[in-house]
C-alpha positions as CSV (number, residue, x, y, z in Angstrom):
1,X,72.6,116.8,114.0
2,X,69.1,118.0,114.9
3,X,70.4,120.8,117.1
4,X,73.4,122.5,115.1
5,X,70.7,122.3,112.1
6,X,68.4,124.2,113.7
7,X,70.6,127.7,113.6
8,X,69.4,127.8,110.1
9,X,65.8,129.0,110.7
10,X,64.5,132.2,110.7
11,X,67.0,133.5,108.4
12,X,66.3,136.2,106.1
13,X,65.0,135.1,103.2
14,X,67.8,135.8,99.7
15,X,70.0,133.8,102.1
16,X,68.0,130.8,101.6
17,X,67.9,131.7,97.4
18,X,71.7,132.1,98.0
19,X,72.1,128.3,99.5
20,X,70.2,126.9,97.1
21,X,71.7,128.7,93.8
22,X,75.2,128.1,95.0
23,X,74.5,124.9,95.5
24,X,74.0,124.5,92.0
25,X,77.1,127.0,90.7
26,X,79.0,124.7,92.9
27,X,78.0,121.3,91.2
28,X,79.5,122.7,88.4
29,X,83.2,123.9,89.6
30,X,84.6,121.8,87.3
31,X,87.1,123.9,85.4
32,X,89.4,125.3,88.4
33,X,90.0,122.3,90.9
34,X,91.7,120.7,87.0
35,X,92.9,123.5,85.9
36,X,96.9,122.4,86.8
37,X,95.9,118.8,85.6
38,X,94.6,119.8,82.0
39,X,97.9,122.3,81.4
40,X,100.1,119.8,82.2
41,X,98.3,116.8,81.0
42,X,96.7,118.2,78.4
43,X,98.1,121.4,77.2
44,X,102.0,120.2,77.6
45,X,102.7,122.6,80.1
46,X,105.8,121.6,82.8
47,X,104.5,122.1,86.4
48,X,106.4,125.7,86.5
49,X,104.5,127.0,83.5
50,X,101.4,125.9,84.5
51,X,101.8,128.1,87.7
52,X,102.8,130.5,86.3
53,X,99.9,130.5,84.3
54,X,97.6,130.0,87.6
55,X,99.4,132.9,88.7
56,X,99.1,135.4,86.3
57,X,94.7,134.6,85.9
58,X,95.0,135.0,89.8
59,X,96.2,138.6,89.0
60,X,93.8,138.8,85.6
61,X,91.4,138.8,89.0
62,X,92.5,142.0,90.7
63,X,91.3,144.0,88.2
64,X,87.9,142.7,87.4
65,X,87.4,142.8,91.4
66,X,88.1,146.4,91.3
67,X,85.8,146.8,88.4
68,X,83.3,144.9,89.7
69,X,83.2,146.4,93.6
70,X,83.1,150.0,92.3
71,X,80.0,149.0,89.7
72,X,78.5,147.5,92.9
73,X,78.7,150.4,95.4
74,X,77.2,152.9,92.8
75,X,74.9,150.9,90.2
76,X,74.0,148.1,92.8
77,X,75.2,144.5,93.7
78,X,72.2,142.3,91.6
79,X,73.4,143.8,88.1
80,X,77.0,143.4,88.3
81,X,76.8,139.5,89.9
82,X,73.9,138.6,87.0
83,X,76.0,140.8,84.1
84,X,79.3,139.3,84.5
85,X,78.5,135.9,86.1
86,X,76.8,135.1,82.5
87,X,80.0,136.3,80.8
88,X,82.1,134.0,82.4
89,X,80.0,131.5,81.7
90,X,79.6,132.4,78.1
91,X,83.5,132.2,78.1
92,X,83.7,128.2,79.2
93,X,80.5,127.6,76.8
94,X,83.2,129.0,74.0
95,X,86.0,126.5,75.7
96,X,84.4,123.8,75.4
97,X,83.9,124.3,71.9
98,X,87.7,124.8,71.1
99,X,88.9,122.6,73.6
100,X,92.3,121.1,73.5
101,X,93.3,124.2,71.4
102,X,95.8,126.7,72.4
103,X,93.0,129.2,72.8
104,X,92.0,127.9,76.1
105,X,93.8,129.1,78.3
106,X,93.2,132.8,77.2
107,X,89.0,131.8,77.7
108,X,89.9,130.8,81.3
109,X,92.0,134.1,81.6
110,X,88.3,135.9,80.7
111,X,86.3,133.6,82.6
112,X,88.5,134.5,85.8
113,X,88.3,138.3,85.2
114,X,84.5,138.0,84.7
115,X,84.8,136.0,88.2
116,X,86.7,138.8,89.8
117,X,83.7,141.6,89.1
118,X,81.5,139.2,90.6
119,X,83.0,137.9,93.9
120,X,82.3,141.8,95.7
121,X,78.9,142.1,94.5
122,X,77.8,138.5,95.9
123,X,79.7,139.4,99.3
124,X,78.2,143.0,99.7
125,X,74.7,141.6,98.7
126,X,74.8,138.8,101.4
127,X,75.9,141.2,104.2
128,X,73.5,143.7,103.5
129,X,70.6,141.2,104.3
130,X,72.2,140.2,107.2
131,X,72.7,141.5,110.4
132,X,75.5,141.0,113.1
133,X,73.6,138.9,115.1
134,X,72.4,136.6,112.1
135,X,75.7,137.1,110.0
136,X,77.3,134.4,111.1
137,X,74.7,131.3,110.3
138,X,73.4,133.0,107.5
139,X,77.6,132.7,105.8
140,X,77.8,129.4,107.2
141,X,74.5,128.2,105.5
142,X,75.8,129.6,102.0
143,X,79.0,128.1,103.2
144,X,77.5,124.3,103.6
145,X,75.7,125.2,100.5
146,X,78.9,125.8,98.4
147,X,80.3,122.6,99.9
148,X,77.1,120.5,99.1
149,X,77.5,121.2,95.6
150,X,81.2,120.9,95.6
151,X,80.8,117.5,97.4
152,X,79.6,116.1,93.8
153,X,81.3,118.6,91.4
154,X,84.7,117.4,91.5
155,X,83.6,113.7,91.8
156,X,81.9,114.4,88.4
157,X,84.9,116.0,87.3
158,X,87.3,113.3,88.0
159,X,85.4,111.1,85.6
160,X,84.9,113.7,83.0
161,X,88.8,114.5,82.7
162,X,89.1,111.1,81.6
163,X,86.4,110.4,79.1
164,X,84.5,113.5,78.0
165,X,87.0,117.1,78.4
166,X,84.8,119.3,76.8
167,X,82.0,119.1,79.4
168,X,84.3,120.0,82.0
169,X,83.9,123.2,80.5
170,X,80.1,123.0,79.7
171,X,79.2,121.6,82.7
172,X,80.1,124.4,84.6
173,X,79.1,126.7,81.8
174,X,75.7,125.6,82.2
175,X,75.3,125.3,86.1
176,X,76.5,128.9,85.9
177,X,73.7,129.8,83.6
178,X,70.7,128.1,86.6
179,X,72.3,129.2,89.2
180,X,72.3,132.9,87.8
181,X,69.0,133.0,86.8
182,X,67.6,131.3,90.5
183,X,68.9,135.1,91.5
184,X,67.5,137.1,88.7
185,X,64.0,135.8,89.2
186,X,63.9,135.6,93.2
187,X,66.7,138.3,95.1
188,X,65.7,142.4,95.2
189,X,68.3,144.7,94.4
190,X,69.9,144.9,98.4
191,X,72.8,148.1,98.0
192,X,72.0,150.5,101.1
193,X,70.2,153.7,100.6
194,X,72.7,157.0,101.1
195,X,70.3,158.2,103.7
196,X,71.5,155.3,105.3
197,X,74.8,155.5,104.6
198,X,74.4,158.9,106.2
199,X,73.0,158.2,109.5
200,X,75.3,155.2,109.9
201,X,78.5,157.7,110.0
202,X,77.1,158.3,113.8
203,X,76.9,154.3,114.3
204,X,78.9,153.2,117.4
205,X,78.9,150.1,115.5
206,X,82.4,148.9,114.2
207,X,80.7,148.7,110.5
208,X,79.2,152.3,110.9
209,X,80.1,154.1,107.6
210,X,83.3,156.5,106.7
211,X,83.6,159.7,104.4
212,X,86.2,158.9,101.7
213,X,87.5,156.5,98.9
214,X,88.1,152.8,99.7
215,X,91.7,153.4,100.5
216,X,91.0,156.6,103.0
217,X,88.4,153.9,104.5
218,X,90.8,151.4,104.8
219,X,93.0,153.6,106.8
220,X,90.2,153.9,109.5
221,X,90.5,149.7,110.0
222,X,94.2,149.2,110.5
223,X,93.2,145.4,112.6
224,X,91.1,144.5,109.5
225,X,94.0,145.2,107.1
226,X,96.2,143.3,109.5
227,X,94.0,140.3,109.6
228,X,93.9,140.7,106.0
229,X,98.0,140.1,105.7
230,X,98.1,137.5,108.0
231,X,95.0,135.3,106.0
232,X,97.2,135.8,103.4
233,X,99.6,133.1,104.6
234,X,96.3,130.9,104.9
235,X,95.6,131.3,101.2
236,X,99.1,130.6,100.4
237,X,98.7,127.3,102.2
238,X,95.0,126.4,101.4
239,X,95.7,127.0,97.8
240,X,98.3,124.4,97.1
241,X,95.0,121.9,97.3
242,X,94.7,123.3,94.4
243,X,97.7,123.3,92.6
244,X,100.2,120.8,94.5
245,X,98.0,118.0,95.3
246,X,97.2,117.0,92.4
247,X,100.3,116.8,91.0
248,X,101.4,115.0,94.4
249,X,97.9,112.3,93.6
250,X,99.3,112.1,90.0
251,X,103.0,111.6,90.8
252,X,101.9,108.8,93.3
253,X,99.5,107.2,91.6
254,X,100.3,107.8,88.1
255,X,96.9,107.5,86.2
256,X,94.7,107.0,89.5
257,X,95.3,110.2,90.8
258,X,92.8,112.4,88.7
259,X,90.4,109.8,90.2
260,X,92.2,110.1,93.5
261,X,92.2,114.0,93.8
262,X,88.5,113.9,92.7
263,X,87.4,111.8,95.5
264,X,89.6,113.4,97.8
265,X,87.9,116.7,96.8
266,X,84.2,115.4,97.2
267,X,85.1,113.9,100.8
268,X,86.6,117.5,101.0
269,X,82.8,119.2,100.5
270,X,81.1,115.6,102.2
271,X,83.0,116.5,105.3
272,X,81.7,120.0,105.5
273,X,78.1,119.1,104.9
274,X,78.1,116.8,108.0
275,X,80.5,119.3,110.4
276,X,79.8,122.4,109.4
277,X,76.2,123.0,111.5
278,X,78.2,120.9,114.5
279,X,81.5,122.7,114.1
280,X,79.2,126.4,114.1
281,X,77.6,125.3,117.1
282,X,80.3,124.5,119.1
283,X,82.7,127.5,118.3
284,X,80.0,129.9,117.4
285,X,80.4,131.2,121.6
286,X,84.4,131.9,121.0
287,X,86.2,135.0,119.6
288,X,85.9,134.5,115.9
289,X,90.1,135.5,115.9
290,X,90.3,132.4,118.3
291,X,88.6,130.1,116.2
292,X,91.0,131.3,113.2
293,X,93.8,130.2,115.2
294,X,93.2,127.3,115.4
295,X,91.9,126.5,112.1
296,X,95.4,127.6,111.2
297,X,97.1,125.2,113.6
298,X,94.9,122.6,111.8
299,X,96.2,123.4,108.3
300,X,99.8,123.0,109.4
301,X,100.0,119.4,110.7
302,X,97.7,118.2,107.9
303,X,100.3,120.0,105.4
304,X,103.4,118.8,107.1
305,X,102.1,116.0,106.8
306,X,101.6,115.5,103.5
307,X,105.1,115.8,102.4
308,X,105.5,111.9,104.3
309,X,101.8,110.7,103.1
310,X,102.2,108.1,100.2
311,X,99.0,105.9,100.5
312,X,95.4,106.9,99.6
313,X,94.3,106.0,102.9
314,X,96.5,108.3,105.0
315,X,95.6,111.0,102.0
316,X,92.3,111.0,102.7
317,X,92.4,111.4,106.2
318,X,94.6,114.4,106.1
319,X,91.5,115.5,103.8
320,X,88.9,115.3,106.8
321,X,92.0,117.1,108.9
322,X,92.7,120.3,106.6
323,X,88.9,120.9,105.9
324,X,88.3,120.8,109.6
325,X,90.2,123.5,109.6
326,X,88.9,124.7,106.8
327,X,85.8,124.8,108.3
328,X,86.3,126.7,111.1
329,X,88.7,129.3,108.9
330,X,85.5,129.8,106.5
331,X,82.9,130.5,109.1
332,X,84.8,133.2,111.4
333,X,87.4,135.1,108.6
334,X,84.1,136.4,106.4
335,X,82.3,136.9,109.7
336,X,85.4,139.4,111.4
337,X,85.5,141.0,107.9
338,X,81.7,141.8,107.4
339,X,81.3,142.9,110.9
340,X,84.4,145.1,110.8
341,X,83.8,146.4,107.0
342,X,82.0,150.0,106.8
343,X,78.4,150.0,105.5
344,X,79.6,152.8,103.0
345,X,82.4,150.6,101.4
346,X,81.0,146.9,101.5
347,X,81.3,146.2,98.0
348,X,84.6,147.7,97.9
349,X,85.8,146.5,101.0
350,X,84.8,142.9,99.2
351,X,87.2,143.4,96.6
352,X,90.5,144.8,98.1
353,X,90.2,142.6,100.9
354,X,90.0,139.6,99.6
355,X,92.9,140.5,97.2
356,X,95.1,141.3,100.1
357,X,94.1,138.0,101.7
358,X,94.3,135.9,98.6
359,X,97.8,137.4,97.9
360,X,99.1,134.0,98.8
361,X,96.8,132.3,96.7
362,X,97.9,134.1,93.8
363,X,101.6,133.4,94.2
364,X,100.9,130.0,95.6
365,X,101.6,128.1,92.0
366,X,104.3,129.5,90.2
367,X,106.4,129.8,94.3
368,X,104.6,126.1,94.5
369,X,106.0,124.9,90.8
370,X,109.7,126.3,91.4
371,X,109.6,124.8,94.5
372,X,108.9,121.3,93.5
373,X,111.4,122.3,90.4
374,X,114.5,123.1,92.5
375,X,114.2,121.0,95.7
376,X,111.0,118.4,96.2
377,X,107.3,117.9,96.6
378,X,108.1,117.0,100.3
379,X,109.8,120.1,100.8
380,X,107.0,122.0,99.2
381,X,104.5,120.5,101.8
382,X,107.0,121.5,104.7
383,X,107.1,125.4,103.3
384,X,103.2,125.0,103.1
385,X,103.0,124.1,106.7
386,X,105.3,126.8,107.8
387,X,103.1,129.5,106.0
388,X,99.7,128.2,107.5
389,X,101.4,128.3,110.9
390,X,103.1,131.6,110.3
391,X,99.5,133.0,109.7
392,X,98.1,131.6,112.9
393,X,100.5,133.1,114.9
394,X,99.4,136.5,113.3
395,X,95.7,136.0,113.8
396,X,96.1,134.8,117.5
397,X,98.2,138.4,118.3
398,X,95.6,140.2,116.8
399,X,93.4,138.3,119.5
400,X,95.6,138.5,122.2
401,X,95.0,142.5,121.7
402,X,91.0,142.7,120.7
403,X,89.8,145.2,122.9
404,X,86.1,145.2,122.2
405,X,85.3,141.3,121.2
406,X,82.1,142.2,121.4
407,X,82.0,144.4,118.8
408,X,83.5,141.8,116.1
């Protein structure tokens, strides 16, 4: 471990106030990865409500990104992530007060359009301190970071779900609130001059900048944009973790499976503390659109193969096999994007992007909940697999046809 740890010194400095305050945001994920369990548990909802429900705050999200990106390439990234990071924590403090109550839902709804503005301004800020040649670690550290919070998060969840709801929402209320003032006390505002926006129009550079609106921009990256669609069939795929399997741990172990799902989600971030630096090591030397590939391949047999899993053994395993994957997935897709997104557009960039690729994500619940409605769980884990490999194949033609790999 001495080695692959190593490729996280010397990097620029907010990337090390980024590890450590997403660290602490991550402990306190505890509303989302229980979202499905406390509708249907708690709230009543069948499973086809509830994603229905998951669906529509997924689109609640589009705008707020939009929102949020725009604020970010004019006002600057550090006042849109502080500004609406504290309202969506403001709105789970307020659900933890009513919880139970009908009103719920509606606060989550906020919370996840306050979530929305916030996701482009944290990604523009974090590649403008970065570099192409740095880019790479420096996500992978904030990655691990993420993942060393979520290790415990969920864990903590689990146990909450059962005896104490409220600070399910309080918990992450308040981890929100630390983790947003680590970055209002210790990261400079980072947005790009426009005299450097300028000169970076002559940039050989495939993130040089463009004249234009995002969608004139987004014109001048049609590989990006067709990345973008085939990730889509990742998030389709990865999101069912979030939705499906705990209603598959609940089904199958009636009322172990909160417990279940909550372990399986800590060895989920315990798993990418210890191979993340290794797995960044090893593949870091490959096309990034290779290492995609197969990170793809990895989510369909651990999928498929849920749909035959019935023991928590076997379910745990498949844990350590989709997160591999997940793994490699997380460090090379924001790596292509960043070093393929103009300097001109990044906040924007961060916000359309993301909403093309999490397009699967969004309809992943309510297509997941008719599924399991109309034909099985077990069919719903085939279908799953089917999607992640139906992405792969995209990713690996879009490598097959790289011209420049150097350049990405």
């Amino acid at each position: 471990m001495k080695t692959p740890l190593s490729l996280y010194r010397g990097l620029p400095q907010p990337i090390y106030i980024l590890f450590f305050s997403t660290i602490i945001n991550a402990v306190g994920i505890f509303v989302y990865p229980f979202l499905a369990l406390y509708l249907t548990r708690r709230l009543g909802y069948t499973a086809l409500e509830a994603g229905t429900f998951m669906t529509v705050a997924s689109v609640l999200y589009v705008p707020g990104s939009f929102i949020g990106s725009k604020l970010a390439d004019t006002i600057g990234r550090k006042p849109v992530l502080v500004i609406f990071q504290l309202l969506m924590d403001v709105c789970f403090l307020v659900a933890g007060f009513f919880e139970g109550q009908t009103i719920v839902p509606y606060l989550v709804l906020f919370a996840l359009f306050f979530d929305g503005a916030v996701d482009p301004a944290r990604e523009a800020l974090k590649t403008d301190v970065t570099t192409m040649e740095n880019r790479q670690v420096s996500f992978s550290l904030i990655y691990l970071g993420h993942n060393i919070g979520y290790a415990v998060g969920p864990l903590i969840a689990g146990y909450l779900f059962q005896s104490a709801v409220r600070w399910i929402f309080w918990g992450n209320a308040l981890a929100g609130f630390v983790a947003t003032l680590l970055v209002m006390a210790r990261i400079k505002e980072s947005k790009p001059s426009q005299e450097v926006i300028e000169q970076s129009k002559g940039w050989k550079t495939t993130d040089k900048g463009e004249e234009g609106g995002l969608f004139k921009a987004l014109l001048t990256r049609p590989r990006l944009l067709f990345f973008a669609l085939s990730i889509t069939f990742f998030s389709y795929a990865y999101s069912q973790t979030l939705f499906a399997l705990p209603l598959l741990t609940s089904k199958l172990f009636a009322e172990d499976g909160a417990s279940i799902y909550g372990k399986m989600m800590a060895l989920n971030g315990l798993v990418v503390v210890l191979a993340n630096p290794i797995l960044v090591s090893l593949l870091r030397r490959y096309h990034p659109l290779a290492n995609t590939t197969l990170s793809g391949l990895l989510y369909a047999a651990a999928f498929a193969l849920f749909a035959f899993a019935t023991k928590a053994s076997v379910f745990f395993l498949l844990t350590i096999l989709y997160t591999i994957g997940e793994i490699i997935s997380a460090t090379n897709e924001h790596y292509y994007v960043a070093n393929n997104t103009p300097i001109s557009h990044r906040s924007r960039f961060a916000a359309i992007l993301p909403i093309i690729m999490g397009t699967g994500h969004a309809i992943a619940p309510i297509v997941g909940g008719t599924i399991i409605e109309t034909s099985s769980m077990s069919m719903l884990w085939l279908s799953t697999a089917i999607s992640a490999f139906i992405g792969s194949m995209g990713v690996f033609l879009l490598y097959l046809t790289e011209k420049k790999p150097k350049n990405t």
